[in-house]
C-alpha positions, 0 to 999 in steps of 0.5 A: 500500500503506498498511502492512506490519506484521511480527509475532512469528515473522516474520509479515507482514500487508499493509494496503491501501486500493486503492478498487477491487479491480475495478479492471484494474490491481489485480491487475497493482500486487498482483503486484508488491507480492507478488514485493516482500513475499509476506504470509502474510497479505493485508487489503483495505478498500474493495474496491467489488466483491462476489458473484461478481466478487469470488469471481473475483478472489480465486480469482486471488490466491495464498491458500487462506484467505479472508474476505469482508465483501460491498461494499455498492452498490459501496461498502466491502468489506473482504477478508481472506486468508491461506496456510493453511500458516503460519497458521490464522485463525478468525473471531470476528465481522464486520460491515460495518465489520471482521473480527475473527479469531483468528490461530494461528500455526504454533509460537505462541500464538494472537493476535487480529486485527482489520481495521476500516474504520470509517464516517465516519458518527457514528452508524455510528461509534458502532455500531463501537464498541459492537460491538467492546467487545461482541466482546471479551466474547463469548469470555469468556460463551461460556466461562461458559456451558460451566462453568455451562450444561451442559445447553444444547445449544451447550455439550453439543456444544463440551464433547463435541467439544472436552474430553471434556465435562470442562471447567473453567477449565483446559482451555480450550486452542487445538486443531487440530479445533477448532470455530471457536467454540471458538478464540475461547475460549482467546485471552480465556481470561485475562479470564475466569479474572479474573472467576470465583471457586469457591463450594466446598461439598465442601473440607471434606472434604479435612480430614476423615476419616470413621473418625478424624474431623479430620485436625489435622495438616493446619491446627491449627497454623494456627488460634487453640485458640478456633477449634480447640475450636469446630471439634472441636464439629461433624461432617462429613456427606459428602452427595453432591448437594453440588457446587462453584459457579462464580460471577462475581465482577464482579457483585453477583447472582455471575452473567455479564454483558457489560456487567461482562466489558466493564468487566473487559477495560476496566479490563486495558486502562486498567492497561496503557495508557501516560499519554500517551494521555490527555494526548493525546486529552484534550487541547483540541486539533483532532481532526487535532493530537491525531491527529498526536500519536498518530502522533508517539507510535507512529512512524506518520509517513510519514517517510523512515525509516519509509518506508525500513524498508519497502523504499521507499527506498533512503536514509533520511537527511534530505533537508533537513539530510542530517545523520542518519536522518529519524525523527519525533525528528529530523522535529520536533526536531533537524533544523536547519530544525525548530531554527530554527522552535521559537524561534519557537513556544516563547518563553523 
């Protein structure tokens, strides 16, 4: 098993790279795992078996839920299964190399999961790439395409199915019967409330009044008497054909693209991110340290501790010095044997 990772509301999802589900002790060392763990949720990379082996197989497991990425010439596979009963997942997009899902989980908010199993291939990797700051975007296009596209099709049928064909903004909210290409709206509706501004044609109106003429209670003791006299100077005609616009303002021609929704979600991202990171990956080390690093970073070594929080073992103390939990601090810093060593590493 190569991780259990517990989300909020308690829920459990199980990461393993078994390399070979067709494998006759697969399902006997699962079983195990599943009287040990019981995941709602269960990932699997690099299965090497598809079709109707590996419909088989997943007809023996206990999930009602299930995702399949097919191997390719027995190669790859990622599956991904889940019990319909504590969530609900609903694919965003797949290829090859992952699985993107929307994850709603009973009584929470509705949260993205991705399973990745990347190519050790460069251009492959870089395909990945492209493919999931692509992924990110869609949701926020297809929300566009609903507020300004009315007449299309797709919008016509997700507007009639899922708001009354009153969408704006606003309404973009998980429901239970929804389409699935309706759940991948609300999880990025944030970004796409970022990116819209309103080009109003019709406020105006609010201020005006067709037998009294301005309501100057409402903002004259906002305005300078110069702006108030050249106000005074024009009428309101209501025209009914005028209509508020929708505008993308990530754009100089105010109109949606990916590439702008990429850089919005990019920017969201880099505002969040911790310096850390980039003194880490930056850093004119060997791709294996900087990576070492970042396990350092996130507590993703393998180490006693870690190992122990997982039901592993039953001792999470320091098999060297038997003095203190083994974390990656106490790994790397205030172990005796990892005293000893730095002063040979670091001269004064």
């Amino acid at each position: 098993m190569d991780r259990q990772t517990t989300i909020s509301g308690s829920l459990s999802i199980m990461v393993w790279n078994y390399q070979g589900a067709a494998n006759r002790l697969f399902l006997n060392a699962l079983a195990k795992l599943w009287r040990r763990y019981d995941p709602p949720i269960l990932a699997l990379v690099e299965t090497k078996v598809s079709g109707s082996s590996a419909e088989a197989i997943c007809r023996k497991l206990n999930f009602d839920g299930t995702y399949r990425v097919e191997a390719q010439r027995f190669r790859e596979g990622i599956w991904l299964l889940w019990k319909t009963s504590i969530a609900d997942l609903h694919l965003v997009k797949s290829n090859t190399q992952f699985i993107s899902m929307d994850v709603i989980q009973r009584g929470t908010q509705t949260w993205s999961l991705a399973v990745i199993y990347a190519s050790p291939n460069e251009p492959l990797c870089q395909s990945l790439r492209t493919e999931l700051k692509n992924n990110v975007a869609f949701p926020p296009k297809l929300g566009w395409r609903l507020m300004v596209e009315k007449d299309k099709l797709c919008s016509q049928v997700l507007r009639a199915n899922n708001c009354s064909n009153g969408c704006d903004i606003d309404i973009f909210q998980p429901k239970a019967d929804a389409l699935d290409s309706w759940w991948v709206i609300p999880a990025k509706v944030k970004f796409l409330k970022q990116g819209v501004r309103t080009k109003i044609d019709s406020a105006v109106e609010e201020l005006w009044d067709a037998q009294a003429g301005w309501k100057w209670s409402l903002f004259a003791e906002l305005l300078s008497e110069e702006v108030i006299k050249k106000i005074a100077a024009f009428e309101v005609t209501q025209r009914d054909e005028n209509e508020d616009q929708l505008m993308w303002d990530s754009t100089t021609h105010s109109s949606f693209s990916i590439k702008s929704a990429v850089t919005l979600i990019q920017k969201n991202i880099l505002d969040q991110t911790d310096p850390v990171w980039a003194l880490i990956w930056h850093a004119l080390f060997p791709q294996r340290m900087c990576f070492f690093l970042w396990l350092v970073t996130n507590d993703r070594l393998m180490t006693d501790s870690n190992i122990f929080s997982r039901g592993l073992t039953d001792d999470p103390r320091c098999t060297g010095c038997l003095n203190g939990e083994k974390n990656a601090i106490h790994l790397l810093r205030d172990c005796k044997y990892a005293k000893e060593v730095w002063p040979h590493l670091v001269h004064a």
